[in-house]
Backbone bond lengths (Angstrom), bond angles and torsions (degrees), N, CA, C in turn:
res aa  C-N    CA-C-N  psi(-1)  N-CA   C-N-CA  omega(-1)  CA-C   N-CA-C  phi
1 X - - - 1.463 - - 1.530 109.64 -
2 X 1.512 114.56 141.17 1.553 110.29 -176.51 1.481 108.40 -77.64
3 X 1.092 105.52 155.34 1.807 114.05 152.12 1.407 114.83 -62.96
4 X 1.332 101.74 141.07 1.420 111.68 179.57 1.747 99.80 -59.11
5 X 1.246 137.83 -50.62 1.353 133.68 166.17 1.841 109.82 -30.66
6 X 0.898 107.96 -40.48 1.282 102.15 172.54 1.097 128.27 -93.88
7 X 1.316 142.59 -13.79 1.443 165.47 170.52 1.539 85.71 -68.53
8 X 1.347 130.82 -58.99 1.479 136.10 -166.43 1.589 124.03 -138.63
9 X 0.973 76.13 68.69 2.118 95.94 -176.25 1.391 97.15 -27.99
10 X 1.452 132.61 131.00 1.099 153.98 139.10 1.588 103.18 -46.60
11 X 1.507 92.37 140.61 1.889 119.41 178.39 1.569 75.33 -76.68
12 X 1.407 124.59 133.96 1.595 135.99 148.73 1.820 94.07 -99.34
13 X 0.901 148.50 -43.06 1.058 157.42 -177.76 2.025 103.96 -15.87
14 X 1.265 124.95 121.48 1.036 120.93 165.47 2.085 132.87 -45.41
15 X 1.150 111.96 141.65 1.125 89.50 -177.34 1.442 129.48 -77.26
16 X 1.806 119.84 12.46 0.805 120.64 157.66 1.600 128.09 -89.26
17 X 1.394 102.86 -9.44 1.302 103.51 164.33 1.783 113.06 -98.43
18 X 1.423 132.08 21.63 0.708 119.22 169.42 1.561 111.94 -95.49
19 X 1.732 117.12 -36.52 0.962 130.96 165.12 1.511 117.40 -43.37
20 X 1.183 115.47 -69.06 1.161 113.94 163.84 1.803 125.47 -28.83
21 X 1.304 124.11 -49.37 1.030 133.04 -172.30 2.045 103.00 -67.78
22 X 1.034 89.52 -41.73 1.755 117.78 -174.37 1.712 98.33 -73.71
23 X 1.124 143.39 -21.05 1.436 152.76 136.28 1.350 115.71 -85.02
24 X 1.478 132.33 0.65 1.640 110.83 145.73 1.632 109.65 -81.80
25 X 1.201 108.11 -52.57 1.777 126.96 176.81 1.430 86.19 -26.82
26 X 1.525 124.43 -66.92 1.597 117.34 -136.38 1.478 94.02 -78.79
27 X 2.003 142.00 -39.63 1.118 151.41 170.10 1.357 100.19 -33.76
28 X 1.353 120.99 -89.53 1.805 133.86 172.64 0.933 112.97 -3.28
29 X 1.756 120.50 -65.30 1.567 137.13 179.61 1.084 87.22 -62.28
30 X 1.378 146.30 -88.99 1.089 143.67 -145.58 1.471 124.32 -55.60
31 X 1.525 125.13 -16.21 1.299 145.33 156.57 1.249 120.75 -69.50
32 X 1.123 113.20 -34.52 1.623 127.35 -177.96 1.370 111.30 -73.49
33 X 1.309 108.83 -45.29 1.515 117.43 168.77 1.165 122.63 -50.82
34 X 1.307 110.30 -58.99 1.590 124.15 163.38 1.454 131.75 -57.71
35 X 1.441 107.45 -23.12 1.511 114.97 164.19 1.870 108.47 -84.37
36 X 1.200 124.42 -39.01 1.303 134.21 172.29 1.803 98.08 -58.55
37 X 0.943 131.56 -72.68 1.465 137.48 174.43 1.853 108.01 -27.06
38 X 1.131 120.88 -62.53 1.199 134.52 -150.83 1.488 100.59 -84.11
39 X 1.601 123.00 -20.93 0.974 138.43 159.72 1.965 121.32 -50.34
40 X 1.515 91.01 -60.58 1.240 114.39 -176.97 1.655 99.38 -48.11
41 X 1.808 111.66 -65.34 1.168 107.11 -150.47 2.307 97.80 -76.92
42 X 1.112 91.07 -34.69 1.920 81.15 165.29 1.447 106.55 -47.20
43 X 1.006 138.51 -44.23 1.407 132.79 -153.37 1.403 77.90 -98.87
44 X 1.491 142.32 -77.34 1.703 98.98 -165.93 1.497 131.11 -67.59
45 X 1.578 106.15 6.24 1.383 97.02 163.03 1.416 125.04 -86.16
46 X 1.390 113.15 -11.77 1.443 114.94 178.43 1.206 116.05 -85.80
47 X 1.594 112.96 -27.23 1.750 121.70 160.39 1.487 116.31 -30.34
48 X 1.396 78.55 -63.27 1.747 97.60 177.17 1.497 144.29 -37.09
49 X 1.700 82.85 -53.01 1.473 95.68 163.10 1.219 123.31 -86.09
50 X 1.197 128.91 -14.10 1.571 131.92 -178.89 1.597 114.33 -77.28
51 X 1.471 101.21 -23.87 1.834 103.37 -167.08 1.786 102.20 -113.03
52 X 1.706 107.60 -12.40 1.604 109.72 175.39 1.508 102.70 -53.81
53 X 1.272 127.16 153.93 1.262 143.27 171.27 1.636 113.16 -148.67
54 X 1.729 86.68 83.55 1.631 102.99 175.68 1.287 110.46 -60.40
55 X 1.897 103.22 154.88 1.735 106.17 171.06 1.402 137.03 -46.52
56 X 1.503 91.97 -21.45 1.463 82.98 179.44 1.389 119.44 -79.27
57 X 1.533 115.46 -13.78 1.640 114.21 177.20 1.467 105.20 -68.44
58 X 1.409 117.37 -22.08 1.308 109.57 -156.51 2.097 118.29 -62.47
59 X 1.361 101.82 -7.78 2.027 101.62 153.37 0.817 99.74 -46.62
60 X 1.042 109.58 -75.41 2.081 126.04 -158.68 1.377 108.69 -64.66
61 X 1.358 141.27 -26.29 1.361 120.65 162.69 1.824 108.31 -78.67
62 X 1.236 113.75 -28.32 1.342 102.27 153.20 1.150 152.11 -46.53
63 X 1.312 102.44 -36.37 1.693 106.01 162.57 1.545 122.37 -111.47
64 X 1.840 100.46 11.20 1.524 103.87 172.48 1.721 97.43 -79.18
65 X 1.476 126.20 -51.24 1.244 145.42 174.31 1.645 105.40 -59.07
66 X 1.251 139.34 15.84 1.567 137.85 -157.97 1.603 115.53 -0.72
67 X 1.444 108.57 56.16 1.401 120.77 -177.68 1.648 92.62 -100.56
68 X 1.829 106.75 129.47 1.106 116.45 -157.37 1.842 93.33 -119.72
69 X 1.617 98.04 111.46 1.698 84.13 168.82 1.378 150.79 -26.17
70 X 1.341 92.67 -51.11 1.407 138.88 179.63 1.863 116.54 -54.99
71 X 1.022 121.20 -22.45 1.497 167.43 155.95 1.794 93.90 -38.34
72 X 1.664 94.70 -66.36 2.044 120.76 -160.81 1.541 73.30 -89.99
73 X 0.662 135.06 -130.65 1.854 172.45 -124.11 1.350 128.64 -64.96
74 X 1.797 107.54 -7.70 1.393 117.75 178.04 1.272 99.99 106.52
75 X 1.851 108.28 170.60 1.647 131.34 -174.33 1.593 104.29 -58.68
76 X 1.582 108.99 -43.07 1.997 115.86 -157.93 1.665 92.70 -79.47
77 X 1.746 140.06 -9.74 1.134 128.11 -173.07 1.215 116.94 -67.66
78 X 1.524 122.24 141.47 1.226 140.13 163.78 1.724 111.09 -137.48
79 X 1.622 99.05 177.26 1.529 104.65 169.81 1.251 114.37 -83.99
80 X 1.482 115.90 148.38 1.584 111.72 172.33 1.597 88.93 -101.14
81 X 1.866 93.38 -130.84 1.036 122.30 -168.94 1.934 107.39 -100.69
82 X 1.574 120.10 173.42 1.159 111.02 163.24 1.314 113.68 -91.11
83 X 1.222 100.36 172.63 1.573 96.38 -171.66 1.838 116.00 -117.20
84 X 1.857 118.26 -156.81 1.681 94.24 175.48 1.327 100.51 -81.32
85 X 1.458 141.68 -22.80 1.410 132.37 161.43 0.925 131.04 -46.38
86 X 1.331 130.41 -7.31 1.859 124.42 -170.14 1.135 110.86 75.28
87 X 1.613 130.45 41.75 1.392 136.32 179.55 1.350 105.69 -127.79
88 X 1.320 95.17 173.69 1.606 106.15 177.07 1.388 94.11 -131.21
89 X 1.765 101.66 136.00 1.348 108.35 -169.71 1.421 106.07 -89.90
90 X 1.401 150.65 147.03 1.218 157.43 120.05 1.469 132.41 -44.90
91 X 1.027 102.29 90.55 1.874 120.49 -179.41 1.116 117.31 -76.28
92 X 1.837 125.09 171.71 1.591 123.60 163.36 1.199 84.30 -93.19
93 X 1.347 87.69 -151.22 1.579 108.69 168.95 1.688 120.83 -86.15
94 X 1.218 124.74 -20.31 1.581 125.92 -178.68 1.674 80.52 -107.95
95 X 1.166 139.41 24.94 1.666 126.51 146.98 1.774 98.11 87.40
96 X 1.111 126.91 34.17 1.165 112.17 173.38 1.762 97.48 -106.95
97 X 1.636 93.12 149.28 1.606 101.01 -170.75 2.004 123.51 -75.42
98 X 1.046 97.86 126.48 1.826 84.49 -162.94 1.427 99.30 -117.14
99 X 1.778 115.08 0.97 1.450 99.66 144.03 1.862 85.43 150.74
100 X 1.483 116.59 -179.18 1.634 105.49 174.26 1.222 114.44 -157.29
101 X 1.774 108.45 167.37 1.353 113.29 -146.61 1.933 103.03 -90.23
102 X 1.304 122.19 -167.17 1.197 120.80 -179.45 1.208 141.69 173.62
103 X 1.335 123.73 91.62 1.534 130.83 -151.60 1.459 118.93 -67.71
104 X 1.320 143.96 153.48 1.246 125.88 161.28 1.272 124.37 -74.52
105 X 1.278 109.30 -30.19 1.561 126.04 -166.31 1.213 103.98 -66.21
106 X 1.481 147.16 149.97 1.395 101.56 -16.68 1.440 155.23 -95.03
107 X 1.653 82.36 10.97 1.333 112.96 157.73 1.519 144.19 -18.62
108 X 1.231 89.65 -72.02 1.907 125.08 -177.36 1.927 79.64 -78.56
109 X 0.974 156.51 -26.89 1.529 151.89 -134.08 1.950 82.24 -68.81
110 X 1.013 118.86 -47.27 1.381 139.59 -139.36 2.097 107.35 -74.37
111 X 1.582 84.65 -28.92 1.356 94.17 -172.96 1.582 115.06 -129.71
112 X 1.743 88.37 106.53 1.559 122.34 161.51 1.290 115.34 -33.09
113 X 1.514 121.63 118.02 1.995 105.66 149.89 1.735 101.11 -81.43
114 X 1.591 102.84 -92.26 1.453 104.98 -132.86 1.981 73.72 -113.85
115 X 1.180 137.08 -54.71 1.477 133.05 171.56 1.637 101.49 -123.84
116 X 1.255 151.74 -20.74 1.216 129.41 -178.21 1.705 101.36 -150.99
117 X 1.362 105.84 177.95 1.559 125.58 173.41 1.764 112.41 -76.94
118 X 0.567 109.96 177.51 2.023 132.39 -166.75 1.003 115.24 -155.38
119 X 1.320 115.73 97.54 1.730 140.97 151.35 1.920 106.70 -51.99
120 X 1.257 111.71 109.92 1.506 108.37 179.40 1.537 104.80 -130.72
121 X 1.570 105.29 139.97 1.459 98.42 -173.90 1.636 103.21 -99.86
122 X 1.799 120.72 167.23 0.829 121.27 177.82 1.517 99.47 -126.98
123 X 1.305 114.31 171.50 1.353 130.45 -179.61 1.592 98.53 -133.55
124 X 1.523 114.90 142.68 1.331 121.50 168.60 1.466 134.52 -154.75
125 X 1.191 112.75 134.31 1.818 97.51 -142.90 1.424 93.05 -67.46
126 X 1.676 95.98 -138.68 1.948 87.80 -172.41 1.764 110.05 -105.30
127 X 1.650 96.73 -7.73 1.149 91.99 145.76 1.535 157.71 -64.87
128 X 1.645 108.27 -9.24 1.336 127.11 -177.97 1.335 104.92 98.35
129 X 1.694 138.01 8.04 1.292 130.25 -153.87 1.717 95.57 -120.91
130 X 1.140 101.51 139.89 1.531 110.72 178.66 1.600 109.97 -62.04
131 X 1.631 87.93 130.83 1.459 89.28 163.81 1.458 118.78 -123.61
132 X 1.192 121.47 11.58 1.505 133.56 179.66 1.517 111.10 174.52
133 X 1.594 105.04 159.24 1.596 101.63 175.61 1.368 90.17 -158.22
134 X 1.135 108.26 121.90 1.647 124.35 -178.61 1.968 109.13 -122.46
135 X 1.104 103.45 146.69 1.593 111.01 172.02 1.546 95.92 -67.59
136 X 1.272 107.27 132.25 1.712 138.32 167.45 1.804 121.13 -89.13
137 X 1.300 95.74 -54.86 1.520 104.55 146.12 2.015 99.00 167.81
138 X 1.281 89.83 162.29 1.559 112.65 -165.95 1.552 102.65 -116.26
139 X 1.309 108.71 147.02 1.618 121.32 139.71 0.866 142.19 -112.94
140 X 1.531 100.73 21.41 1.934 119.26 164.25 1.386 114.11 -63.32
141 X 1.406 119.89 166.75 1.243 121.01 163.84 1.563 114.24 -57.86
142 X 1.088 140.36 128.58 1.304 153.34 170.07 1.169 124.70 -41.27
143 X 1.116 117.38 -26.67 1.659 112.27 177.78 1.667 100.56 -95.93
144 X 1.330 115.32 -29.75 1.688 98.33 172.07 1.229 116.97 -42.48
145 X 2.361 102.79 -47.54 0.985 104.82 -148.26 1.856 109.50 -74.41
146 X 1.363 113.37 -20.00 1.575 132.23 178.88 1.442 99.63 -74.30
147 X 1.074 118.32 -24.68 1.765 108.49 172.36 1.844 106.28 -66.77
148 X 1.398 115.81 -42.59 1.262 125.88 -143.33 2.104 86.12 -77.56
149 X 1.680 100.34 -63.92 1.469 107.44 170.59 1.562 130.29 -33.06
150 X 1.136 103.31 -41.73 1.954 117.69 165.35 1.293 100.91 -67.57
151 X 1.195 143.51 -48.63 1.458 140.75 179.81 1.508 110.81 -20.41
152 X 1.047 170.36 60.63 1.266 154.87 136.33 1.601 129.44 19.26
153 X 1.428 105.78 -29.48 1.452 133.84 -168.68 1.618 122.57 -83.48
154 X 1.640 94.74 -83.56 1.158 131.91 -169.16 1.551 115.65 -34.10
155 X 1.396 113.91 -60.52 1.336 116.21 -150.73 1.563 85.97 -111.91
156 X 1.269 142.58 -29.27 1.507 132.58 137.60 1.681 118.40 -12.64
157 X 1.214 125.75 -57.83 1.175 136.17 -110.00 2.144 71.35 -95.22
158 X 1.143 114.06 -31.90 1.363 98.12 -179.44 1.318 124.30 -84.96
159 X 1.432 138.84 16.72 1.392 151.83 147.51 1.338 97.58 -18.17
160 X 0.854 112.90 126.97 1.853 134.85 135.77 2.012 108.69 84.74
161 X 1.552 93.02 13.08 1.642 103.58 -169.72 1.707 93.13 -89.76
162 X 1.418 113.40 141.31 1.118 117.91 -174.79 2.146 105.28 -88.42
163 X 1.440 96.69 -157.74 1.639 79.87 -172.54 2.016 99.74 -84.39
164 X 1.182 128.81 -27.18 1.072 121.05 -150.94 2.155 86.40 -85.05
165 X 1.244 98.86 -59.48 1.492 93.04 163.50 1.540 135.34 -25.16
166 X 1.206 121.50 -29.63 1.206 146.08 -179.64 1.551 133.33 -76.70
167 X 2.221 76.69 -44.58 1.845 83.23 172.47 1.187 105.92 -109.28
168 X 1.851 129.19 33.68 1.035 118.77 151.46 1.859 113.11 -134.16
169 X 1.460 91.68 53.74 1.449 92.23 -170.87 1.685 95.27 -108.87
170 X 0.944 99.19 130.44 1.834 125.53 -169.05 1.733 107.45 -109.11
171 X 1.152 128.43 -21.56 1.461 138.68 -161.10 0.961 108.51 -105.84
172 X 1.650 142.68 -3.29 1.475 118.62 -178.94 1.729 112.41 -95.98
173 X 1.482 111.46 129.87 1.145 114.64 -166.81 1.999 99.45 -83.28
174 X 1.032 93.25 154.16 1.544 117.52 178.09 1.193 123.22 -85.57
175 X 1.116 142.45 112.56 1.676 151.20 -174.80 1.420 113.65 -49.93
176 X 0.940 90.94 115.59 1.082 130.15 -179.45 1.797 108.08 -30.85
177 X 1.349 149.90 -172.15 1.277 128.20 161.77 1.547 121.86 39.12
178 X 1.330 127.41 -21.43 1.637 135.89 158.84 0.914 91.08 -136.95
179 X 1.320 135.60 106.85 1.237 160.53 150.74 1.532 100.75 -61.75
180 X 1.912 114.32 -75.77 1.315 132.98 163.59 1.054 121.88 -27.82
181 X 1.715 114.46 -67.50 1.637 118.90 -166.32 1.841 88.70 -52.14
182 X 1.591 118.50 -89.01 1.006 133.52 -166.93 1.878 118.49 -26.31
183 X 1.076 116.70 -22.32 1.624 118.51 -170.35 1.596 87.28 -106.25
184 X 1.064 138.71 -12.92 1.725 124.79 -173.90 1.711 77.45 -98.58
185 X 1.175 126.16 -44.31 1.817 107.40 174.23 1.229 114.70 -45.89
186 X 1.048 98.95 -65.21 1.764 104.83 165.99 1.387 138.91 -14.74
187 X 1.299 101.55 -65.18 1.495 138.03 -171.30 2.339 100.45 -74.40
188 X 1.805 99.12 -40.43 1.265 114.18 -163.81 1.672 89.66 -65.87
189 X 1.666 125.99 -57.29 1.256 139.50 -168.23 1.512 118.97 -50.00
190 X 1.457 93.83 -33.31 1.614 111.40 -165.97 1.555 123.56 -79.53
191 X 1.892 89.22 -29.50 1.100 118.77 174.61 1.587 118.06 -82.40
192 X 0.958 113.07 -9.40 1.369 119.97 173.13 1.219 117.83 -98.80
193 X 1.713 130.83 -10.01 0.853 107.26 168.30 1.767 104.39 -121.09
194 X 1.702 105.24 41.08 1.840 95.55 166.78 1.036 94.39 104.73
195 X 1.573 152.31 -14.98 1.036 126.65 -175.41 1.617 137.27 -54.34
196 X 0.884 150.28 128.15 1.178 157.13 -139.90 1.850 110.72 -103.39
197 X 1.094 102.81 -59.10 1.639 123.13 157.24 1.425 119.27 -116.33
198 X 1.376 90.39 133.31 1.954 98.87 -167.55 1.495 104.92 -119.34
199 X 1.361 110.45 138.11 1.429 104.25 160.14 1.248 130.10 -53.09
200 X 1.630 103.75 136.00 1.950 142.80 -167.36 1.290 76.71 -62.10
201 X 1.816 102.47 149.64 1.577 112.11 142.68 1.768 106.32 -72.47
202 X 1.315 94.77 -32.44 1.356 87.33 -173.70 1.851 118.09 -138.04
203 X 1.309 99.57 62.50 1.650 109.83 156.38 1.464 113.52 -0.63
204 X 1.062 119.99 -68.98 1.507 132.48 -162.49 1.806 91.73 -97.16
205 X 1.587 108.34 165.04 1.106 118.27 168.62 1.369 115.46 -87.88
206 X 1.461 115.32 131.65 1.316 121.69 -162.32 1.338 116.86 -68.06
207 X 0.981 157.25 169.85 1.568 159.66 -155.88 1.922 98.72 -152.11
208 X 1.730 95.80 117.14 1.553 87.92 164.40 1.712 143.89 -37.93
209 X 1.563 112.56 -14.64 1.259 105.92 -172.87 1.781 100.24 -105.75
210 X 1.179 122.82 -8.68 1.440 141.78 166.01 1.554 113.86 -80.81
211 X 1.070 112.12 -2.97 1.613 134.13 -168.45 1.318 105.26 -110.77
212 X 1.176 119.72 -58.64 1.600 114.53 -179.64 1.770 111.21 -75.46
213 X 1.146 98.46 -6.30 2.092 97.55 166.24 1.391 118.07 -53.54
214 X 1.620 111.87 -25.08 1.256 114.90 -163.46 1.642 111.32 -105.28
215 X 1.336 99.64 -3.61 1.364 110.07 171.27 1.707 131.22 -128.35
């Protein structure tokens, strides 16, 4: 029968070389983490860039969406140029400005409703003052986002607010049934024009039975 020494060889190994070994182990892990980490944030930075939809695409989602200026701004509207805001100006025809268009993205990119962010366009006369704000396109679930569109209210409610008005507007209530979708709109709009502090999904502290509504 063997000795237990032999069944299970004893570490002879000094205890300074065990330490040592016990500080490569902990490095390794500790590299791995950091290679796993660095992973994560590459991959949400490439998210990022793959689904951003800078101003300047915004022609081309215009006529991918067959959203017709002309619709906002009268028969003589066309696209101009962008501007130092990140807009696209709205011209007549002899080039006078009749007001301009304006994406959230990539702004709003940042803020989740209920499964994704919301690209929303704005319209603004030539004063800088809203004259409409319509969904551009979403990657929310769809029926939030068809709750929010039936609204009558909601996306009305920012008519005629200029930009500073906008990023300090505290009062617009959130639809009802998308609570989520509607406050990351919110948050997307606000953010586009500078806001500094954006409206909470949730102001108040949430309560477990107000918690499972959303799931």
């Amino acid at each position: 029968m063997q000795t237990p020494s032999k069944l299970f060889p004893l570490d002879k190994s000094s205890p300074r070389t065990r330490r040592k070994k016990e500080w490569l182990s902990l490095v390794v892990h500790a590299l791995r983490c950091i290679v796993f980490f660095l992973i994560l944030v590459v991959a949400h930075l490439v998210h990022r860039k793959l689904h951003a939809k800078p101003t300047s695409d915004l022609p081309a989602l215009l006529q991918q969406y067959s959203i017709d200026v002309r619709d906002e701004f009268g028969p003589d509207a066309r696209i101009g140029s962008s501007n130092a805001e990140d807009q696209w100006e709205i011209v007549d025809k002899v080039g006078t400005k009749l007001g301009a268009l304006a994406q959230t993205s990539p702004q709003s990119d940042a803020f989740l409703g209920f499964s994704g962010a919301t690209n929303s366009l704005i319209a603004l006369d030539e004063m800088g003052k809203i004259l409409s704000v319509r969904i551009l396109m979403s990657r929310d679930t769809r029926e939030h986002v068809e709750i929010i569109v039936r609204d009558d209210q909601f996306l009305a409610s920012w008519k005629g607010l200029d930009s500073h008005q906008v990023a300090s507007k505290t009062d617009t209530t959130p639809v009802a049934g998308a609570t989520l979708t509607s406050t990351a709109i919110i948050q997307g709009i606000q953010a586009r024009f500078g806001a500094k502090t954006l409206v909470s999904k949730f102001p108040e502290p949430i309560a477990l039975e107000q918690a499972k509504k959303f799931f």
